[in-house]
C-alpha positions as CSV (number, residue, x, y, z in Angstrom):
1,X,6.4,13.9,-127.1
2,X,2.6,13.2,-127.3
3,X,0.6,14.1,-124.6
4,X,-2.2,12.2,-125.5
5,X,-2.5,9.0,-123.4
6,X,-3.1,5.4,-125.3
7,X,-6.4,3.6,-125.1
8,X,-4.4,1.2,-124.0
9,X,-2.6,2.8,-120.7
10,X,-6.2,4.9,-119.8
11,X,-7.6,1.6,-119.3
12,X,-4.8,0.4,-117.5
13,X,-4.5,3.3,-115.6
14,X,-8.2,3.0,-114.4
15,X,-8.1,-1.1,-114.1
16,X,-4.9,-0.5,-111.4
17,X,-6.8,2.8,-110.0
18,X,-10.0,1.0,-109.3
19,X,-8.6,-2.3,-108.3
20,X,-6.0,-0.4,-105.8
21,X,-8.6,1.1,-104.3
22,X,-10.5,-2.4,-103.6
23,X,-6.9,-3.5,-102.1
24,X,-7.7,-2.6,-98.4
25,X,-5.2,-3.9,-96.6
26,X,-5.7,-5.6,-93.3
27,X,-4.4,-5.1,-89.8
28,X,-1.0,-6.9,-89.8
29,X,1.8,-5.0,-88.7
30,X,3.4,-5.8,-92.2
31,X,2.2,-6.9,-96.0
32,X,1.0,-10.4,-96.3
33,X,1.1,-12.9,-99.1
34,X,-2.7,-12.7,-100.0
35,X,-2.1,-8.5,-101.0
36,X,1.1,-9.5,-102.4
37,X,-1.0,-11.9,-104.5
38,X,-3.5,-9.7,-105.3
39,X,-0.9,-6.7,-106.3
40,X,0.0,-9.6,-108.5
41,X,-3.4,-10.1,-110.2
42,X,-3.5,-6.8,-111.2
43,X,-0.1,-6.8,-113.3
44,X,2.2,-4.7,-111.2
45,X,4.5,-7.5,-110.3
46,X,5.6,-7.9,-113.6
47,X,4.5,-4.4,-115.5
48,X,7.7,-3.9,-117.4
49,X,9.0,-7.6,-117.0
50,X,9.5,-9.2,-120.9
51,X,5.5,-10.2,-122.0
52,X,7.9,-14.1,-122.8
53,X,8.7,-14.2,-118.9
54,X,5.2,-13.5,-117.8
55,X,5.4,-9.7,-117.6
56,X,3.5,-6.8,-119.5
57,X,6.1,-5.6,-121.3
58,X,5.5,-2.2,-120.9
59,X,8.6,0.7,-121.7
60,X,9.1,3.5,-118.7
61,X,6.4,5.6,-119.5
62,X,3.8,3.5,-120.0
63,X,5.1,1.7,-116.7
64,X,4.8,5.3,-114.8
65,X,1.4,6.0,-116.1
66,X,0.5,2.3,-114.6
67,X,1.9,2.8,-110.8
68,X,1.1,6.5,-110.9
69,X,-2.6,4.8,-110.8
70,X,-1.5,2.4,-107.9
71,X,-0.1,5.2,-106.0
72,X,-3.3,7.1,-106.5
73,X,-5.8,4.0,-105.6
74,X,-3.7,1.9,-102.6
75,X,-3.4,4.3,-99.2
76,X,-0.7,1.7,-97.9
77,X,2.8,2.9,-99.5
78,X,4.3,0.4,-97.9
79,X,2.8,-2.4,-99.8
80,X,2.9,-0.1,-102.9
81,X,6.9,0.3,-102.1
82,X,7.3,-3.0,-101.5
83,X,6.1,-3.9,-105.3
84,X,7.7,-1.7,-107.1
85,X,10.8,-1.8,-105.1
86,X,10.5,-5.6,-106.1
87,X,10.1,-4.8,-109.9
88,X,12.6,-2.3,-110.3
89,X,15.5,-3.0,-107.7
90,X,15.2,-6.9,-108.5
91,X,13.7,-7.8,-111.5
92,X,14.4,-5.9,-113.9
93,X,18.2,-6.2,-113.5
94,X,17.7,-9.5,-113.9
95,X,15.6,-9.0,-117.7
96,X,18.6,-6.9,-118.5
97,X,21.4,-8.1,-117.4
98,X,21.4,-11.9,-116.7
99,X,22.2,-14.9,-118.4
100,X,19.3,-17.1,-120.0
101,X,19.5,-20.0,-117.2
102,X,18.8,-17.5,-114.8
103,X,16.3,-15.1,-116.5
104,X,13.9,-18.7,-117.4
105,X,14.4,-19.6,-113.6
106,X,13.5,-16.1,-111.7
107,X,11.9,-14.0,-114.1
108,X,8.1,-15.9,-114.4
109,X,8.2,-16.4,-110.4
110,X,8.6,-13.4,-109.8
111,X,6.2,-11.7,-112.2
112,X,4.0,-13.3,-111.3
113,X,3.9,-12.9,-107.9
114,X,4.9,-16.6,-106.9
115,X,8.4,-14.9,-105.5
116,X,9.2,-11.9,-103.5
117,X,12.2,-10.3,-104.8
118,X,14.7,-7.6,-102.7
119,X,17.6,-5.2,-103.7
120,X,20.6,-6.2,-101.0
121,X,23.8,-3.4,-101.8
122,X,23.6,-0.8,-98.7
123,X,25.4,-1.4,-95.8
124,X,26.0,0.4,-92.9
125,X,29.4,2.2,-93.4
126,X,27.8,2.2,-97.5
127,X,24.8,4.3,-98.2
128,X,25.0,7.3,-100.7
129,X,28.9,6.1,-100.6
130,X,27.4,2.6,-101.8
131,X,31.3,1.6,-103.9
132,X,32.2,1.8,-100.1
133,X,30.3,-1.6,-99.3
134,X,32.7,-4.0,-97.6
135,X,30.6,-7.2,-98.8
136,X,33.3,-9.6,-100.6
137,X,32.8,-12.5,-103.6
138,X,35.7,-14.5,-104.8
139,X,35.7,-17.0,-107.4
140,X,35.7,-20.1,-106.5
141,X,35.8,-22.5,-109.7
142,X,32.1,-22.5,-111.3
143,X,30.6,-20.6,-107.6
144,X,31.2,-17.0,-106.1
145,X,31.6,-17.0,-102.2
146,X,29.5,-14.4,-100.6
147,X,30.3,-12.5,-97.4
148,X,29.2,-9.7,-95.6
149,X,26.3,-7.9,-93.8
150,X,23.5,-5.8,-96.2
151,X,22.0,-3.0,-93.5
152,X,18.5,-2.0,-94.8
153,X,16.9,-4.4,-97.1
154,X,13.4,-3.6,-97.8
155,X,11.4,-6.9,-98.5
156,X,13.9,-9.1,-96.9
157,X,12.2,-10.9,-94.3
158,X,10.1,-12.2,-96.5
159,X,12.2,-12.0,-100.0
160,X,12.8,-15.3,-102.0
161,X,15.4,-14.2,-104.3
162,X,18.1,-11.7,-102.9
163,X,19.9,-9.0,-105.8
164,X,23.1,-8.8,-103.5
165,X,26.1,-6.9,-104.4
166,X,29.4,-7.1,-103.4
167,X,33.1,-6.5,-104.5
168,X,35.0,-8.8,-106.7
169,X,38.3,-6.9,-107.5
170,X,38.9,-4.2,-104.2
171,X,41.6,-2.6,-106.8
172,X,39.3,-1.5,-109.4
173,X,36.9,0.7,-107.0
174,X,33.2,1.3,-108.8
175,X,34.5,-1.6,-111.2
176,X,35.5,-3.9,-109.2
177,X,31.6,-4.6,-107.6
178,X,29.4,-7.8,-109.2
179,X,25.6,-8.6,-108.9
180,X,24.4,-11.6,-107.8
181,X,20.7,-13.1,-107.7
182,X,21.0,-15.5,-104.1
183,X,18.0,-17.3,-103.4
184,X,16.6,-17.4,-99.7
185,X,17.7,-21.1,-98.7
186,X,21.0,-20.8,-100.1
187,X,23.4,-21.6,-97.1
188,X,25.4,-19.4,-95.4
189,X,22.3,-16.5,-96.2
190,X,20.5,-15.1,-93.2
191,X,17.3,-12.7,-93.2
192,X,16.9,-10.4,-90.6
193,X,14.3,-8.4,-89.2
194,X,12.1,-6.7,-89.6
195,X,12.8,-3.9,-87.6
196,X,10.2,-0.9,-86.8
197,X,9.9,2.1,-89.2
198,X,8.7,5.9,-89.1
199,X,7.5,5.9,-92.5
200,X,6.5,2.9,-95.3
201,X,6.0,0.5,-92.5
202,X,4.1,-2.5,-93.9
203,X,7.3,-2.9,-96.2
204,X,9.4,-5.1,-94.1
205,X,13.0,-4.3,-94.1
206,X,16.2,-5.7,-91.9
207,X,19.7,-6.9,-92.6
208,X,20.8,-9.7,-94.5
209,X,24.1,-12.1,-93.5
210,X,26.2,-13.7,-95.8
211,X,28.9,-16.2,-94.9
212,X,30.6,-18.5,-96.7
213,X,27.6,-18.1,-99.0
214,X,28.3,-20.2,-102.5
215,X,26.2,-18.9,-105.6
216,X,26.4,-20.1,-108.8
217,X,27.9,-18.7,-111.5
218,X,25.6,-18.6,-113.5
219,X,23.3,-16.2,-110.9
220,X,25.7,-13.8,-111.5
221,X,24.3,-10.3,-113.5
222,X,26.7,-9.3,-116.3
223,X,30.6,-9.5,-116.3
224,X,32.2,-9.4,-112.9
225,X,32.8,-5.5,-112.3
226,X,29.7,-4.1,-114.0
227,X,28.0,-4.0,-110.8
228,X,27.6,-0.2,-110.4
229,X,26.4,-0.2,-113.9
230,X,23.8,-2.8,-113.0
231,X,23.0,-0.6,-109.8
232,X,22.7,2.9,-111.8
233,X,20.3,1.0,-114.4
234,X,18.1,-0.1,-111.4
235,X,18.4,3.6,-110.6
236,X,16.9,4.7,-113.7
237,X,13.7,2.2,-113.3
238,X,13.4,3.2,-109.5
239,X,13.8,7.0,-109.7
240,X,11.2,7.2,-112.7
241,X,8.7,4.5,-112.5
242,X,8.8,4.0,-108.7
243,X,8.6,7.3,-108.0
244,X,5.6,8.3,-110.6
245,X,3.1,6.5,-107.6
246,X,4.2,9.3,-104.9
247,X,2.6,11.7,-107.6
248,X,-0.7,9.5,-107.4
249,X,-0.4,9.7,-103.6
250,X,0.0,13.3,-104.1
251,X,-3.2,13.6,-106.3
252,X,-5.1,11.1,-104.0
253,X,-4.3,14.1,-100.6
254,X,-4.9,16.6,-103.0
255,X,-8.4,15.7,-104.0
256,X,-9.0,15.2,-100.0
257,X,-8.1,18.5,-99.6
258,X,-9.8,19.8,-102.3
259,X,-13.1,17.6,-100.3
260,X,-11.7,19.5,-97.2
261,X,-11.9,22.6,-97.6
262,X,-15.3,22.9,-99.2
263,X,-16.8,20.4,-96.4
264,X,-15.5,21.8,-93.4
265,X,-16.7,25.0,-91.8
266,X,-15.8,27.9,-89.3
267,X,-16.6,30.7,-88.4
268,X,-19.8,30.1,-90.3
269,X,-18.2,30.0,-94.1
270,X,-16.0,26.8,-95.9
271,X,-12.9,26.7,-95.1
272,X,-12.0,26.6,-98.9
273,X,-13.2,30.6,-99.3
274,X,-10.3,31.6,-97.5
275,X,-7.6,32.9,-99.7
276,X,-5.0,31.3,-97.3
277,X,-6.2,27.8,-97.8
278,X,-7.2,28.0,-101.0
279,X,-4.1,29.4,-102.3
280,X,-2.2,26.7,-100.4
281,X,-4.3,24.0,-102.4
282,X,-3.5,25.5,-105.7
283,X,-0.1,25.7,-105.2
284,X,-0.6,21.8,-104.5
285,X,-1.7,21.5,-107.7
286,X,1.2,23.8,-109.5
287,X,3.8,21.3,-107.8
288,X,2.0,18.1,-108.7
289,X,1.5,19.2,-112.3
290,X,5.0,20.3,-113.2
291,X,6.2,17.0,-111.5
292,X,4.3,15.1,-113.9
293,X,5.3,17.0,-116.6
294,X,9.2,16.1,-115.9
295,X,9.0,13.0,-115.0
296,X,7.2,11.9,-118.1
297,X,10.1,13.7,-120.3
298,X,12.3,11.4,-118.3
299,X,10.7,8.4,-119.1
300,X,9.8,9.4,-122.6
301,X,13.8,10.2,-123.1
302,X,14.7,6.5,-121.5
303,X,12.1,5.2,-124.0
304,X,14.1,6.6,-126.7
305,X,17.0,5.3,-125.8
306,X,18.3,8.9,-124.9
307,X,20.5,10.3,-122.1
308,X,18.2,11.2,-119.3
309,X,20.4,11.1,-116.3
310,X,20.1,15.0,-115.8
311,X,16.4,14.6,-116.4
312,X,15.8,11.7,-114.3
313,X,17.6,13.4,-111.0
314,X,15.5,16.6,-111.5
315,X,12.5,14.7,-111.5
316,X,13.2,12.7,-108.7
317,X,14.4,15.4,-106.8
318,X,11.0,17.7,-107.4
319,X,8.9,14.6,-106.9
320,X,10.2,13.5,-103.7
321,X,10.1,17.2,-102.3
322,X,7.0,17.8,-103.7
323,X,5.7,14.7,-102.0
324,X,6.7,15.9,-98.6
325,X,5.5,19.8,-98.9
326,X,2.5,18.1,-100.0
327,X,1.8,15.9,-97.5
328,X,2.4,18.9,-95.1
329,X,0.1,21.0,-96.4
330,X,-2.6,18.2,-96.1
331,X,-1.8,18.0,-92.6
332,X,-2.3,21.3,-92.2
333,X,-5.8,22.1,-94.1
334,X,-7.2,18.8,-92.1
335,X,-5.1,20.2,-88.8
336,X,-6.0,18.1,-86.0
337,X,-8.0,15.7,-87.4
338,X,-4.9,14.6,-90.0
339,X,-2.5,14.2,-87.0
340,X,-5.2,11.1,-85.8
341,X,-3.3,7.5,-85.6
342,X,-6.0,6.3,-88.6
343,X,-5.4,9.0,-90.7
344,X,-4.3,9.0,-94.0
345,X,-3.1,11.6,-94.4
346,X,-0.5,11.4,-91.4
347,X,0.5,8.0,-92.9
348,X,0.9,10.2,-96.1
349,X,3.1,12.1,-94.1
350,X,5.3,9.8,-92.9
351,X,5.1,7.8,-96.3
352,X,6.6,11.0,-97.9
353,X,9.6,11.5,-96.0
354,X,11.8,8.0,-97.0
355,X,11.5,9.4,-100.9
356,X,13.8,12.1,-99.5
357,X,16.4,9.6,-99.5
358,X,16.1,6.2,-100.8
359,X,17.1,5.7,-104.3
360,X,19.6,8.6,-103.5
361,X,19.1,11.3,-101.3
362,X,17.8,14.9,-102.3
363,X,21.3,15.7,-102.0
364,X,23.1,13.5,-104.0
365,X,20.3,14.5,-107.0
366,X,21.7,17.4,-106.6
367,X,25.2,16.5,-107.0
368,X,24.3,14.8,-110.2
369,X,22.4,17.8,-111.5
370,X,25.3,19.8,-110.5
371,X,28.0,17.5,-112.3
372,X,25.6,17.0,-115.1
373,X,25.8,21.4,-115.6
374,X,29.4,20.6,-115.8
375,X,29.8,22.2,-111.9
């Protein structure tokens, strides 16, 4: 693996960095359309979308490296999760799995912005046990009939196009679940929400209903039963790519801190000179560089075409820990000025905590890292 970056994904890296930084995000309670848009101007709806569908094309690595710098430059991780959710969860299931009808239909609306796209598979009875979803889809000549209640869908309030999954054969267990793309005014679909969050909350999230729902045939993702392998792909995007911009968050409180603790003084000397802080913002740095280093093996395996799925549950696992010790330690080298309602960095704090356990808890990395040792 090189280490040296491109030409190429510096300059994207510092396009997205400085341009995320201009995206100040304004006082409604949730994203709006207009930083949706301009999220969309600078690439990151479509980053890794084909460069024929409107997208940039881009492999994992190249596509961490580019929302590592939107994590670093945008303070709202709720918009931030909200794109890259959108990318991941929804569109890039559809590049890789869906028929062509379907891919020249969805894929340039939503790389470009135009659409909103959401992941709909947990359920309330289905979160880390997600092949326990009670959602049904029968075949009914050339349309599947949808049914069922999705719990926590992030984006869709406001989604256009719906990535719902559901269970086509109840006999076959993990094989017997399908993916469909549903688009928002399909009858018999019903957006909820959104309902209030502790952490991420500009990323509006609520239930969706489906009754009697009839999709097309054609909007469904592979063969009927591939489902979970659909889902697990999605997994690979989202626990690399998505979770590369909590390590620009991270580098974002850590140069704060760094700012901190030369700035601020008591008891007439920087607060940086003593051993207890300063050791406290190294190890910051420790974590945040040894984060990088395996999520970029990761992606550069998943490039190859190599088996990563020991790789890519270590580094989600380190990131999204490293993401919460980190935000604590913030709050505690700015003390009481971090815990203010305007603070970053208590927003980074309660940003931090959801990576413990979307896109599969801490725990359940660990089960794959466990199964993956043969355990």
């Amino acid at each position: 693996m090189d280490f040296e970056w491109s030409e190429e994904d510096n300059e994207a890296y510092e396009r997205i960095r400085v341009g995320a930084e201009a995206l100040t995000t304004g006082p409604d309670e949730y994203f709006t359309r207009d930083e949706w848009k301009r999220c969309a101007e600078l690439g990151i709806t479509g980053l890794c979308v084909p460069v024929a569908s409107g997208g940039g094309g881009l492999g994992f690595l190249s596509t961490a490296r580019a929302t590592e710098a939107l994590g670093r430059g945008c303070s709202d991780m709720g918009l931030v999760f909200g794109v890259l959710a959108h990318l991941f969860a929804c569109s890039m299931p559809i590049v890789e799995f869906s028929g062509p009808e379907l891919r020249e239909r969805a894929l340039p609306r939503l790389a470009s912005g135009e659409w909103i796209g959401a992941n709909a598979i947990t359920e309330e009875a289905a979160g880390s046990d997600v092949m326990a979803m009670a959602a049904r889809a029968r075949r009914l000549g050339e349309h599947y009939v949808l049914d069922g209640v999705k719990s926590f869908v992030s984006n869709g309030p406001v989604a256009d196009l719906f990535l719902v999954y559901a269970v086509t054969d109840p006999a076959m267990g993990h094989m017997g679940v399908s993916a469909f793309a549903v688009e928002r005014d399909t009858p018999g679909l019903v957006a909820e929400g959104p309902f209030a969050k502790t952490g991420l909350r500009r990323c509006p999230a609520g239930a969706v209903r489906l009754e009697n729902c009839r999709v097309p045939a054609s909007h469904r993702l592979g063969e009927e039963g591939q489902g979970g392998a659909i889902f697990q792909r999605s997994m690979s995007w989202e626990r690399t790519c998505l979770f590369a911009a909590y390590l620009g968050q991270t580098e974002r409180l850590l140069e704060r801190c760094v700012a901190r603790a030369r700035e601020r003084r008591q008891f007439g000397r920087a607060i940086g000179s003593n051993q207890a802080m300063s050791h406290r913002i190294a190890e910051m740095r420790v974590r945040l560089e040894a984060c990088k280093l395996l999520l970029w093996r990761a992606c550069w395996l998943l490039d190859q075409g190599r088996p990563a799925r020991l790789e890519v549950a270590v580094a989600k696992h380190e990131i999204a820990e490293g993401a919460v010790r980190g935000a604590l330690d913030a709050m505690r080298i700015f003390a009481g000025e971090g815990v203010r309602a305007e603070s970053d960095v208590g927003r980074g704090l309660d940003d931090a905590l959801p990576a413990l356990f979307f896109s599969g808890t801490s725990e359940m990395q660990l089960e794959m890292i466990a199964k993956e040792l043969g355990l």
